[in-house]
LODOSE-351758 format. One record per residue: chain; residue in one letter; residue number from 1; x, y, z of N, C-alpha, C, O in turn. Coordinates in steps of 0.2 Angstrom, whole numbers, plus 5000, padded with zeros to 4 digits. Atoms other than C-alpha are relative to their C-alpha. Layout:
N
NODE   unit   code   pos     nX     nY     nZ    caX    caY    caZ     cX     cY     cZ     oX     oY     oZ
NODE      A      a   NUM      X      Y      Z      X      Y      Z      X      Y      Z      X      Y      Z
...
This chain:
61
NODE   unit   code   pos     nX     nY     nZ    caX    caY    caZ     cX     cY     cZ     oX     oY     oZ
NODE      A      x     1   5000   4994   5005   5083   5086   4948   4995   5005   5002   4996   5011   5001
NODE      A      x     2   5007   4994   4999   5066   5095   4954   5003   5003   5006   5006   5008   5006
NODE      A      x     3   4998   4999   4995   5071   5095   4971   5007   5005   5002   5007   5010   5005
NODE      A      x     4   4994   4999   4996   5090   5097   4973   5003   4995   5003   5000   4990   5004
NODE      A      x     5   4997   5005   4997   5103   5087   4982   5001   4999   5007   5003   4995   5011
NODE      A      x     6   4998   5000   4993   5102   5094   4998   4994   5000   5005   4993   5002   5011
NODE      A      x     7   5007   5003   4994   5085   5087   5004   5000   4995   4999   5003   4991   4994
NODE      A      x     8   5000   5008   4999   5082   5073   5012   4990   4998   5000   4985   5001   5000
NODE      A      x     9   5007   5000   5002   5067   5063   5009   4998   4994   5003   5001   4989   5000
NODE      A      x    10   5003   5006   4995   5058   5050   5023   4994   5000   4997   4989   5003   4996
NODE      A      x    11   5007   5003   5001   5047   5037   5019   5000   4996   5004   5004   4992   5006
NODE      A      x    12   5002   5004   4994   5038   5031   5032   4997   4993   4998   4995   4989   5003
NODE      A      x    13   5005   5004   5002   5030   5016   5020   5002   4993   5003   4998   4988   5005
NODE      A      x    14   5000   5004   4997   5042   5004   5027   4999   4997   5006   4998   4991   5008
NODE      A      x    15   5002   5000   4993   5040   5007   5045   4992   4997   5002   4990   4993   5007
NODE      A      x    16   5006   5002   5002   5021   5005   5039   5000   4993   5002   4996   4991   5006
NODE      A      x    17   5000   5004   5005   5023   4991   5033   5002   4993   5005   4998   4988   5005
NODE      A      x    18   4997   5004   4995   5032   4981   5048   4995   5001   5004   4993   4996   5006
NODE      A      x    19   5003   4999   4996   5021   4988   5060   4992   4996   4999   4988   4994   5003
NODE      A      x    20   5007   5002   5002   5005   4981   5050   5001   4993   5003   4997   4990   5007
NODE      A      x    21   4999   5007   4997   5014   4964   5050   4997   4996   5005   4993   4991   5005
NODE      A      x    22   5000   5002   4993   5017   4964   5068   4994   4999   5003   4993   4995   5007
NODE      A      x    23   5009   4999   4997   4997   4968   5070   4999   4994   4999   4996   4991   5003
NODE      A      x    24   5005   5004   5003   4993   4955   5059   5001   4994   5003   4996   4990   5005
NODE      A      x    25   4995   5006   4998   5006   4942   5065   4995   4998   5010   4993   4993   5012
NODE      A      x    26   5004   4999   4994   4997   4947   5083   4993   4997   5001   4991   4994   5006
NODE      A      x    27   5008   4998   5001   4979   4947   5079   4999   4992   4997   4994   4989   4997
NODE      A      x    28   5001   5008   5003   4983   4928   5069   4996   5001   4993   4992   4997   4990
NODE      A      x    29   5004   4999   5006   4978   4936   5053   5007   5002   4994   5007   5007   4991
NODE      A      x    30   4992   5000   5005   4996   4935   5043   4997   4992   4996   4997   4987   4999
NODE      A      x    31   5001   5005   5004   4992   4923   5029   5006   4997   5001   5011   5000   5003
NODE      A      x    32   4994   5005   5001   5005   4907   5026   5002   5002   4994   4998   5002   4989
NODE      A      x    33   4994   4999   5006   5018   4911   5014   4997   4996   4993   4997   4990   4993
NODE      A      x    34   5000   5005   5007   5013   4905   4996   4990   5003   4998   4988   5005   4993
NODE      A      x    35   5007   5000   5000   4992   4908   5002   5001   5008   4994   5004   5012   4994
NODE      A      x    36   5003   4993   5002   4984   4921   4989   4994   5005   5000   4988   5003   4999
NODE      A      x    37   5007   4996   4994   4972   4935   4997   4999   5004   4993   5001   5003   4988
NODE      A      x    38   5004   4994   5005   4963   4948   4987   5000   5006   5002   4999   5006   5009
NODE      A      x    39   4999   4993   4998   4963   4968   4987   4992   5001   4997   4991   4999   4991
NODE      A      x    40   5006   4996   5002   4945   4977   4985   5001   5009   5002   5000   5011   5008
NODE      A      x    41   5003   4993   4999   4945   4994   4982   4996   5004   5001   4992   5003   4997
NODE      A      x    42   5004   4995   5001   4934   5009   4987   5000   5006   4999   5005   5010   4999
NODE      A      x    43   4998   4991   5002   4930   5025   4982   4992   5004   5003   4987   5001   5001
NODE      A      x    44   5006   4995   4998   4916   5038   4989   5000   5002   4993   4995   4999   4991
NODE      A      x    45   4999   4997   5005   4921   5046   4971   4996   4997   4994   4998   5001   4989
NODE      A      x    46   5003   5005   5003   4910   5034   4959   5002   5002   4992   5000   5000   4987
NODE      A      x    47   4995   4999   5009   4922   5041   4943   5002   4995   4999   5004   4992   5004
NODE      A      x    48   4998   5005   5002   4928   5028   4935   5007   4999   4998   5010   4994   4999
NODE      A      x    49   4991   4996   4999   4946   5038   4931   5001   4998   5004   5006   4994   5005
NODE      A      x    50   4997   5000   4991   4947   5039   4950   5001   4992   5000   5006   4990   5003
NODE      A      x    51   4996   5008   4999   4948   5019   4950   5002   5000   4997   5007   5000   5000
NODE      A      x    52   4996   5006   5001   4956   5015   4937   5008   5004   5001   5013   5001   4999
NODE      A      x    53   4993   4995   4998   4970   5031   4942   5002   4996   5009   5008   4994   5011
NODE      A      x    54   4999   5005   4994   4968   5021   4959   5005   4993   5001   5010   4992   5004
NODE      A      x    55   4995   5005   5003   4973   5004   4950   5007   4999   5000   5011   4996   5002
NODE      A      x    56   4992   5001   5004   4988   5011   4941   5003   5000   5006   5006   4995   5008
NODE      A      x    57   4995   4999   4994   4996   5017   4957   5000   4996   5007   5005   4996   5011
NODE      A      x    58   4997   5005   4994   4992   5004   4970   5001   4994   5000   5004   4991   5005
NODE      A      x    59   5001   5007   4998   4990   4989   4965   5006   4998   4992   5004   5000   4986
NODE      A      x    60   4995   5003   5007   5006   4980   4952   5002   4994   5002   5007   4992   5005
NODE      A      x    61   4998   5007   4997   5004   4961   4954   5001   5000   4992   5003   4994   4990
């Protein structure tokens, strides 16, 4: 609607996403399917909005 119909619109996240794999799958650092890892956030910003505006948008387990 904001945009229009006649733009296209490339996301690179999954390309990302495979490529990390591949690193990780190389490097021997791709956990086994089921294992549970953990995410630490940082911020230079020490607002506390700024994480938890951080939270909402990266992280949805």
């Amino acid at each position: 609607k904001v945009i229009g119909h006649d733009v296209k619109i490339y996301d690179g996240g999954e390309g990302t996403a495979r490529q990390l794999q591949r690193r990780l799958k190389r490097d021997r650092l791709l956990r086994k399917s089921g294992e549970h890892g953990q995410v630490e956030m940082m911020n230079t910003l020490k607002e506390e909005n700024i994480m938890n505006l951080s939270h909402k948008l990266l992280i949805k387990i």
